[in-house]
C-alpha positions in Angstrom: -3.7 59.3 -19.7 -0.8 56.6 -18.5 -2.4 54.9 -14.9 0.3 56.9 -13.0 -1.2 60.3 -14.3 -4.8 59.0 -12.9 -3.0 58.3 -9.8 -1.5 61.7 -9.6 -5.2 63.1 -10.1 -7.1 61.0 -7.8 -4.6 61.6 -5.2 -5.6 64.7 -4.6 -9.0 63.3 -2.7 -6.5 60.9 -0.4 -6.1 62.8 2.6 -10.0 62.2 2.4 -10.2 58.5 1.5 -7.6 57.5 4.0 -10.2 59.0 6.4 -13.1 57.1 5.0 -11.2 53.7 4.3 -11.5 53.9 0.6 -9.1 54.2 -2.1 -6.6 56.3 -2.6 -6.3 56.0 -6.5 -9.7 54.4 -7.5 -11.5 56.5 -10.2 -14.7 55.2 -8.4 -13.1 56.1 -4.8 -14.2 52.7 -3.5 -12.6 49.5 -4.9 -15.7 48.0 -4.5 -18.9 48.9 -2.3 -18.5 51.6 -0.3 -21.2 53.8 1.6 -21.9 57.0 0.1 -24.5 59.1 0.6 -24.2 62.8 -1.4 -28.1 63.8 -0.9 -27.4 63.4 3.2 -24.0 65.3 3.8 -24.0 66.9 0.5 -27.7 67.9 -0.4 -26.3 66.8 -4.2 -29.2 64.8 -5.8 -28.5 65.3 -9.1 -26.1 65.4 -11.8 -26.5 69.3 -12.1 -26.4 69.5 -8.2 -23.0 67.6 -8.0 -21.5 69.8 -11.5 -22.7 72.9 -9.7 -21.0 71.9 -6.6 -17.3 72.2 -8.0 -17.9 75.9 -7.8 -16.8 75.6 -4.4 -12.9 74.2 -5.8 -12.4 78.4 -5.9 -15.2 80.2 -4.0 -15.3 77.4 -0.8 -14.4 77.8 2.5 -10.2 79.4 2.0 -12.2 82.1 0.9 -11.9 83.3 4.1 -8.2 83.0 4.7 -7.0 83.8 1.5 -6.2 87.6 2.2 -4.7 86.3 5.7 -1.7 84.1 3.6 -1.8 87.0 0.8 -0.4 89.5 3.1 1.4 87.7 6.1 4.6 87.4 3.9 4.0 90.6 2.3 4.3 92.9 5.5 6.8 93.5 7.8 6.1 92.6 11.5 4.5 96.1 12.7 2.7 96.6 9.7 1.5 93.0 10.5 0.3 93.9 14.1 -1.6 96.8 13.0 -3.5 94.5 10.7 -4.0 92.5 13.2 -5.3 95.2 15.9 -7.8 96.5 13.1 -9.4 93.0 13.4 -12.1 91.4 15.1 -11.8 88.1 17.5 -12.5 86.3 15.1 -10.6 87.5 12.6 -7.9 87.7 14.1 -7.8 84.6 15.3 -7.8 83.2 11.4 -4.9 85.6 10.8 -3.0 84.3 13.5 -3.6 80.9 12.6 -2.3 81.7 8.6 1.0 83.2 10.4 1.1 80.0 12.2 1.3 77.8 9.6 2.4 79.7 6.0 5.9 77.8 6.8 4.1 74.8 5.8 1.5 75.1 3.2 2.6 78.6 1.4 0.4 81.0 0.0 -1.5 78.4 -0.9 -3.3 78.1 2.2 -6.3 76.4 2.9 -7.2 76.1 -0.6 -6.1 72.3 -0.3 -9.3 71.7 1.4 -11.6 73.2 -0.9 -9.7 71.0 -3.7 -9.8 68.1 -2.1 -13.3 67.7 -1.7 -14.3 68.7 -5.0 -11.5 65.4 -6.0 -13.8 63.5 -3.9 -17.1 64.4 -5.0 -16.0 63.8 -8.6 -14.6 60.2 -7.6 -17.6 60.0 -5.3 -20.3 60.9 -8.8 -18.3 58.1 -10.9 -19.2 55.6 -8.0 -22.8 56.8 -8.1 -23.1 57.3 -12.0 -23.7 60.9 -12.3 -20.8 61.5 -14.2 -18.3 59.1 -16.2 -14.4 58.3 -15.5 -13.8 60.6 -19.0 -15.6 63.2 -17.0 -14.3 63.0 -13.8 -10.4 62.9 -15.1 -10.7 66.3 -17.1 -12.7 67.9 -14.5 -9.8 66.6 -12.5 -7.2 68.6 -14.4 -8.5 71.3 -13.2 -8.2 70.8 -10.0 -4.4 69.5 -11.0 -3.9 73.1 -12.6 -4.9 75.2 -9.4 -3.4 72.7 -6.7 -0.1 73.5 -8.9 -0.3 76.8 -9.0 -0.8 77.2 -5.0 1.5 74.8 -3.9 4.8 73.0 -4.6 5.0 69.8 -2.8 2.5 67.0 -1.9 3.5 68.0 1.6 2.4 71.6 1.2 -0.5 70.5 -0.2 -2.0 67.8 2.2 -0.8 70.6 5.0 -3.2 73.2 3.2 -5.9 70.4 2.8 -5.5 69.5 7.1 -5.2 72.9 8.0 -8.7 73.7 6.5 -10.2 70.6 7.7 -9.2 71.9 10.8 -10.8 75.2 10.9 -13.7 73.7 9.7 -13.9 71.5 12.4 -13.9 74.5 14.5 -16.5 77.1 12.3 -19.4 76.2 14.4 -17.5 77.1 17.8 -18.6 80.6 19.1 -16.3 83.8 18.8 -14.5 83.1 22.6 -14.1 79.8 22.3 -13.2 79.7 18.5 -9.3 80.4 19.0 -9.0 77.8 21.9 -10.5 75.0 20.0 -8.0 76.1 16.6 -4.8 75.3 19.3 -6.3 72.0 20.0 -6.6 70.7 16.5 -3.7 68.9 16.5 -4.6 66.4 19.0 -8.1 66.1 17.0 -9.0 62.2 17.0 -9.5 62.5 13.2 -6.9 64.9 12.2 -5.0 62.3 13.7 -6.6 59.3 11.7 -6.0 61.0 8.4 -1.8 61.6 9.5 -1.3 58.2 10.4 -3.5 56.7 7.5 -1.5 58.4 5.1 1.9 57.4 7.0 0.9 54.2 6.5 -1.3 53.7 3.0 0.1 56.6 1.1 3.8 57.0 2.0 4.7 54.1 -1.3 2.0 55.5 -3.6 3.2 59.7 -2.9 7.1 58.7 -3.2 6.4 57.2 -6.7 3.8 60.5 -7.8 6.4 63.2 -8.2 4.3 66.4 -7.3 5.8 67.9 -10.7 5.2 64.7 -12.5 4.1 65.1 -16.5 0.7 65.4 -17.2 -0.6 65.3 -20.2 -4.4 66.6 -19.5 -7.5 64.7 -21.3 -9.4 66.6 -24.0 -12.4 68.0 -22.6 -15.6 65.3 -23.0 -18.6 66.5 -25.2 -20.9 65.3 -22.6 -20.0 67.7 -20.2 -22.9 70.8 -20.4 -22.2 74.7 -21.1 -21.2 76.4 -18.2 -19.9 73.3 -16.2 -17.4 74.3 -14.0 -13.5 74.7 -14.9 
C-alpha cells in the first residue's frame, strides 16, 4: 500500500493516540518508546489474546445502542415516544442519547469506538511484537471496510468514536445518576483533550486523507491463524 493509504488506516486509532501523545500515523503507534501495557488495561498477554480481542470491532460495546440509531430515523415521533415509554431508565436514557446525537454520527453510531480501539490494539501488538506491520495493515482493512460502511465522513466518524467514549465513561454510574452524568460529557476533561488534540495535530493530516480516498487493500498474510478475526 502507498504511505498515504497506511495513513488512512492508522488514522482510525487517532482520536485515541492524540489522547495518549502518540502517533497518529505510526504503524507501531509510538514513534519511538512509548508506555504500553496490554496485560494491565487489556488482560491481552498473548498473541491469541490480542487476535481474539478484535472480536469486539462488531460485538463491543455499540452493541448496546445499535437498535437505538436503527430505529430513531425509522419512526415517526409518536411511534418514537412509545418506544421510548416501553423502556427502562436506563434504556431510555441510551435512546435519548442516540436521538441526541444521529445528526452527527448517522446510523453508524457508536460503532466508531469499538473500531477505534481494535485500530489501536493492532498498532499497539506491532509495537509489542505480537503481530507484524503486514498483519496489522490487512487486519486493518477490515476495520477500513466497516468504518465505511457506517459512516461517511471522518467527522461522523470521530463523532461515533467520542460519543462512545463518552458513554463508556459513564457505564459504571448507577441507573439515577447514569443520565445526569451522559449531559455532562461534554465538559469531560478528556473528551476535551482528545477535541483540542486533534484540532491541533490532526487537522493537516485528516484534510489531506479524503475519507473516500482509494484503497487498494493488502493480500491477506499466511501468518495469520484460521479463524482470526475479519
Amino acid at each position: 500500500m502507498e504511505e498515504i493509504e497506511q495513513h488512512w488506516l492508522y488514522a482510525l486509532s487517532a482520536p485515541m493516540a492524540a489522547l495518549n501523545g502518540a502517533s497518529l500515523t505510526s504503524p507501531r503507534y509510538f514513534e519511538a518508546e512509548g508506555d504500553l501495557d496490554l496485560k494491565k488495561w487489556w488482560g491481552i498477554n498473548n498473541r491469541r489474546e490480542l487476535l481474539d480481542m478484535l472480536r469486539m470491532a462488531d460485538t463491543g460495546h455499540a452493541e448496546k445502542l445499535n437498535d437505538a440509531y436503527w430505529q430513531y430515523p425509522r419512526r415517526q415521533p409518536s411511534q418514537w415516544q412509545a418506544l421510548l415509554d416501553e423502556l427502562g431508565p436506563r434504556e431510555r436514557a441510551n435512546y435519548e442519547f442516540a436521538a441526541r446525537t444521529y445528526a452527527d454520527c448517522g446510523f453508524g453510531g457508536t460503532r466508531a469506538w469499538d473500531l477505534g480501539r481494535m485500530g489501536y490494539l493492532l498498532r499497539a501488538g506491532v509495537f509489542e511484537n505480537l503481530i507484524t506491520e503486514p498483519e496489522s495493515l490487512w487486519l486493518h482493512s477490515r476495520l477500513a471496510l466497516r468504518a465505511r460502511h457506517f459512516y461517511n465522513s471522518w467527522d461522523t466518524y470521530i463523532a461515533g468514536y467520542m460519543f462512545g467514549k463518552s458513554l463508556w465513561n459513564c457505564s459504571s454510574h448507577d441507573d439515577d445518576v447514569y443520565p445526569y452524568r451522559i449531559d455532562r460529557q461534554g465538559a469531560e476533561h478528556w473528551n476535551r483533550c482528545i477535541i483540542m488534540n486533534m484540532l491541533k495535530r490532526g487537522k493537516a493530516l485528516f484534510a489531506s486523507l479524503p475519507w473516500d480516498l482509494p484503497l487498494d487493500y493488502p493480500p491477506r498474510p499466511d501468518s495469520l491463524e484460521e479463524g482470526t478475526w475479519s
